[in-house]
C-alpha positions in Angstrom: -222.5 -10.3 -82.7 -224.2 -8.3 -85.7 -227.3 -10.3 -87.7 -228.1 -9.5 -91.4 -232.3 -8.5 -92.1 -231.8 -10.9 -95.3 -232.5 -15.0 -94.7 -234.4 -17.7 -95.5 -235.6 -20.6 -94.3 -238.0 -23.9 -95.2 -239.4 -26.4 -93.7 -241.2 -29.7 -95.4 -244.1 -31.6 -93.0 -245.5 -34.6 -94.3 -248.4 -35.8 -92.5 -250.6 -38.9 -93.7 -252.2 -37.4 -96.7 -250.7 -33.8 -97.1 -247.2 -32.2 -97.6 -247.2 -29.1 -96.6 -244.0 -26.6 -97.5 -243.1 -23.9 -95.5 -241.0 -20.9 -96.7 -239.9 -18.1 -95.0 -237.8 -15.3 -96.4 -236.7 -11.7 -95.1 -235.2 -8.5 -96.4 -234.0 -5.1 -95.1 -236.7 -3.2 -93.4 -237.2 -0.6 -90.9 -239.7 -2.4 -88.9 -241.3 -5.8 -88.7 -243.4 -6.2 -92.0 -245.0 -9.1 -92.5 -246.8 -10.9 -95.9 -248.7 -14.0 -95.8 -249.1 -16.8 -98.6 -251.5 -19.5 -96.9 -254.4 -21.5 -98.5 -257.9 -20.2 -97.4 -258.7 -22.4 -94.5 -255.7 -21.6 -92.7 -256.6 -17.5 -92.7 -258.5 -18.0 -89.2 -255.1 -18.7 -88.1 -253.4 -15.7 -89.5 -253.3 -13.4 -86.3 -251.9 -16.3 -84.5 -249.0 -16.9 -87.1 -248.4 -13.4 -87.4 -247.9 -13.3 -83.5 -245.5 -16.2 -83.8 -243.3 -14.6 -86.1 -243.7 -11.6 -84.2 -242.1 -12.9 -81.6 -239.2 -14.9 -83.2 -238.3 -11.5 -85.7 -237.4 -8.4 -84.6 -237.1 -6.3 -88.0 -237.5 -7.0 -91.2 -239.6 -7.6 -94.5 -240.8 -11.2 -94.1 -243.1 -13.0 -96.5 -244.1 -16.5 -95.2 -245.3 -19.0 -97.5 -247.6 -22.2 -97.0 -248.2 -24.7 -100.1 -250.4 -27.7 -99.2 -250.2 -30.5 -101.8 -253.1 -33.0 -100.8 -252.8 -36.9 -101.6 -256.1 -37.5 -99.9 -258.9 -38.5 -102.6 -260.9 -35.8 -100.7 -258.8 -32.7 -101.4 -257.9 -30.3 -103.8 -260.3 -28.5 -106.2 -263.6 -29.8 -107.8 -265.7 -29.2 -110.6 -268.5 -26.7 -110.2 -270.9 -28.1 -112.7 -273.8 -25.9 -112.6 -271.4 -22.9 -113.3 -269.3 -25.0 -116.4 -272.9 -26.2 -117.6 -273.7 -22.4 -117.2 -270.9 -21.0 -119.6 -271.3 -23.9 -122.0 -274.6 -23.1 -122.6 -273.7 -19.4 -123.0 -271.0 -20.1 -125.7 -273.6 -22.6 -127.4 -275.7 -19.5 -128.1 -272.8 -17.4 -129.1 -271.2 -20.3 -131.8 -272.8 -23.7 -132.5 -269.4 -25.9 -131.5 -268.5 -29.2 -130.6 -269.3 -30.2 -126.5 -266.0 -31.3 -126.3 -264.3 -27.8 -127.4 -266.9 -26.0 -125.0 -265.7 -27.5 -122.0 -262.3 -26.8 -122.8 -263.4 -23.0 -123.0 -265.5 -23.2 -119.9 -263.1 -25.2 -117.1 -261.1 -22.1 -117.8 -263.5 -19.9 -116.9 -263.7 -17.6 -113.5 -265.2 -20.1 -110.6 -265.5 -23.2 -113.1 -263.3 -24.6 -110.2 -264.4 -24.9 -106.2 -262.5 -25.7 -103.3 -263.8 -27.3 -100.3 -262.9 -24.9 -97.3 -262.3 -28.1 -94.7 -261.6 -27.0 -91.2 -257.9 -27.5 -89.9 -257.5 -30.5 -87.6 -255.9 -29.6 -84.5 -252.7 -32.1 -84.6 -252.3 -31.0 -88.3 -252.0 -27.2 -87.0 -249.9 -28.3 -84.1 -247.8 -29.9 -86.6 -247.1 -27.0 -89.2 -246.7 -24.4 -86.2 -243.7 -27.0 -85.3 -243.0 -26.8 -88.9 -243.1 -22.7 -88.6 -240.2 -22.7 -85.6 -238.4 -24.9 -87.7 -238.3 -22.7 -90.9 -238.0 -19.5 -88.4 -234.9 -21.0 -86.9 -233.6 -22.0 -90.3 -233.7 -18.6 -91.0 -231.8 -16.8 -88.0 -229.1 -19.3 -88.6 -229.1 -17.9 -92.1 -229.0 -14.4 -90.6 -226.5 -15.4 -87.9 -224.3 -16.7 -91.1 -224.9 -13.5 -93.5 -223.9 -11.1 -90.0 -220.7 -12.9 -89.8 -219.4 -11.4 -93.6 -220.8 -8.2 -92.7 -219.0 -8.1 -89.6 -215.8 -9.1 -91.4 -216.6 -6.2 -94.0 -217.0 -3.5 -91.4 -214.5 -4.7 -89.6 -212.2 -4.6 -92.8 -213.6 -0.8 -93.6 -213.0 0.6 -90.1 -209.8 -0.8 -90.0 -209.1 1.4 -93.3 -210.6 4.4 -92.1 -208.1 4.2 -88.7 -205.2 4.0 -90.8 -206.2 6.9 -93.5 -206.6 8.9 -90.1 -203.4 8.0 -89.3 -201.7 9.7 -92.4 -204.1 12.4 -91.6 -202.7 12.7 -88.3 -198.9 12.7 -90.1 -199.7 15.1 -92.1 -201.1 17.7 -90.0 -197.7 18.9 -88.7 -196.7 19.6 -92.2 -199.8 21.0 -93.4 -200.1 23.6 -90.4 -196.7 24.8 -91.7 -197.5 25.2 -94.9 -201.0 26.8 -93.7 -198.2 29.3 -91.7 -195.6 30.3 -95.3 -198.0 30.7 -97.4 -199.9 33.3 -95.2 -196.7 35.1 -94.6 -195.8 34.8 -98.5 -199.2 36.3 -99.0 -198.2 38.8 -96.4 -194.9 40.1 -98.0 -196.0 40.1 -101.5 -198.1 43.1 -100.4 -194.8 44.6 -99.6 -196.1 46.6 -96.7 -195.0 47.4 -93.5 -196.9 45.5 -90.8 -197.1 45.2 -87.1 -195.7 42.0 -86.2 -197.0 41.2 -83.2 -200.8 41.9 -84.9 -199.7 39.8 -88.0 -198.5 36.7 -84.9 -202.3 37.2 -83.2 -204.1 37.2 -87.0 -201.7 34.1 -87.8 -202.7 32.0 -84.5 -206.9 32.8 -85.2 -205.9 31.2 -88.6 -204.5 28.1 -87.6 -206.9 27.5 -84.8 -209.7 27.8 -87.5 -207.3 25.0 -89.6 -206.7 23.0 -86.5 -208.3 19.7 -86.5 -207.3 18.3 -83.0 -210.6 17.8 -81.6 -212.0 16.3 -84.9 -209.3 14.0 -84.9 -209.7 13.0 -81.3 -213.1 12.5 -81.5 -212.9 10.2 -85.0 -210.3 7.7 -83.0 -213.3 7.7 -80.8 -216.4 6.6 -82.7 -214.5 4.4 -84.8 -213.1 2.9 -81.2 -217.3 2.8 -80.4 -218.4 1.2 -83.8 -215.8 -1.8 -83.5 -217.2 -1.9 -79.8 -220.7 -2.5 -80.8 -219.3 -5.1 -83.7 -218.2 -7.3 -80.7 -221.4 -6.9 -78.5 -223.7 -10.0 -78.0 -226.7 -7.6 -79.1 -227.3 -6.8 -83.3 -228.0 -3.1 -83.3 -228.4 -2.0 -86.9 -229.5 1.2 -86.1 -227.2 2.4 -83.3 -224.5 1.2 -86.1 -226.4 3.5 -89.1 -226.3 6.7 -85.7 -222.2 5.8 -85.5 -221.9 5.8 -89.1 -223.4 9.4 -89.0 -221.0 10.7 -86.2 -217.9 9.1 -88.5 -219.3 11.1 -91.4 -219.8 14.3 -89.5 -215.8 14.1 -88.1 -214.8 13.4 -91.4 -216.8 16.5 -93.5 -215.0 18.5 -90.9 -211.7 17.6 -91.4 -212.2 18.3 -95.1 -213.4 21.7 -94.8 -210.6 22.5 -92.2 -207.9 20.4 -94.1 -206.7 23.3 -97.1 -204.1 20.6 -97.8 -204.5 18.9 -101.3 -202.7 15.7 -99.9 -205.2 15.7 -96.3 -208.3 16.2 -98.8 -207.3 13.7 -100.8 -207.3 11.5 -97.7 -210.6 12.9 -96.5 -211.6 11.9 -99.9 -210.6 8.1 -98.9 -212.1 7.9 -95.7 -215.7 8.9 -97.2 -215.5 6.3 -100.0 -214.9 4.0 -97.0 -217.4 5.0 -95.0 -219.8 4.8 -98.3 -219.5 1.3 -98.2 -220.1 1.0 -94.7 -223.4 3.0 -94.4 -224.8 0.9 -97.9 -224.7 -2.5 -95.3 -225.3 -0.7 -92.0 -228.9 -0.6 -93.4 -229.0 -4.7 -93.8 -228.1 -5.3 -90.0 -230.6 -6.1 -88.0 
């Protein structure tokens, strides 16, 4: 069963004075990229949640979020005095204002604000790594959800692709026919004598360089192989983007070989198909 690259998932933990919101989100990516949005204390930690993603995510461009909103008297960001004091007095030499409309300039000032670095108590880690799995698992569902439409949209392509090959297939008979008058038309407009067991050898070289058997064979087969890795209980993205290539290459072929207005426009079918394919090959995981 295929998995998308794109999900999302969040997680709330409320603990006695803090809520803290976890969000975790992921795009299309060819490896495991990973970007981290977590308050300052928490960056000793940072290996360790990286690991734990790691772990739970193959591929992909995840960014995790961690928002703390603290309730506790104790937290959140304090005054730096000596630094406001610092600016007011800086902007009192510059214009003689009011104190009032000084401090309003200065507590927006760079560092006119301090945090208190606290260290991270070890059941309130314990709790948001819980709080992590959760959001991680949130997401896979997600992904296990957004494979399930991709799956039905290959399936839906593929299935297109196996019947335009099967017109191709009608057509050939008629096609290597026409391939065979019009090279004896072109033949007896030059209104000379020819040999006719040469002109039977020259004719055969032709239609062997229009015949499309094996590229026909072949196409049957890799779209066989690509619904065959649909139904597999692994999501292979990549091995799905290689079958995708193979299709194309079958396809190309048959176009250059086809010298058939109605084949080509066919040909012309399958490729828009397999367009549409390649554009969500690159979101599976």
């Amino acid at each position: 069963m295929i998995q998308s690259m794109t999900g999302f998932g969040k997680e709330v933990v409320q603990l006695s004075s803090k809520i803290i919101i976890i969000e975790v989100k992921s795009l299309n990516s060819k490896g495991l990229d990973i970007y981290l949005r977590i308050p300052q204390n928490y960056r000793e930690k940072e290996i360790e949640i990286r690991d734990r993603i790691a772990k739970t995510l193959e591929r992909g461009k995840v960014d995790l979020s961690i928002l703390v909103d603290d309730n506790s008297e104790s937290g959140g960001a304090k005054l730096n005095e000596a630094v406001i004091r610092n600016y007011m007095a800086q902007l009192n030499r510059i214009v003689d204002g009011d104190q009032t409309e000084l401090l309003k300039m200065a507590v927006r000032m760079p560092d006119a604000l301090k945090t208190e670095n606290e260290d991270i108590d070890d059941k309130e880690y314990q709790e948001i790594l819980l709080g992590l799995d959760r959001a991680l698992d949130s997401l896979k569902r997600f992904r296990k959800d957004e494979g399930k439409v991709l799956e039905e949209e290959f399936s839906l392509r593929i299935n297109n692709i196996s019947n335009l090959l099967k017109e191709v297939i009608a057509l050939d008979v008629e096609r290597l026919d026409e391939v065979r008058v019009r090279l004896q038309k072109a033949v007896s407009d030059l209104k000379e004598q020819i040999d006719e067991n040469r002109f039977e050898q020259e004719l055969i070289y032709y239609l062997e360089k229009f015949d499309i058997t094996e590229e026909k064979v072949r196409l049957q087969s890799h779209l066989d192989y690509f619904k065959e890795n649909l139904d597999s209980s692994d999501s292979n993205g990549k091995k799905l983007n290689f079958i995708t290539q193979e299709i194309g290459r079958e396809i190309n072929t048959i176009g250059s070989k086809a010298n058939h207005a109605p084949m080509q426009k066919l040909v012309v079918q399958m490729k828009d198909e397999l367009e549409k394919i390649k554009e969500q090959t690159l979101n599976v995981l």
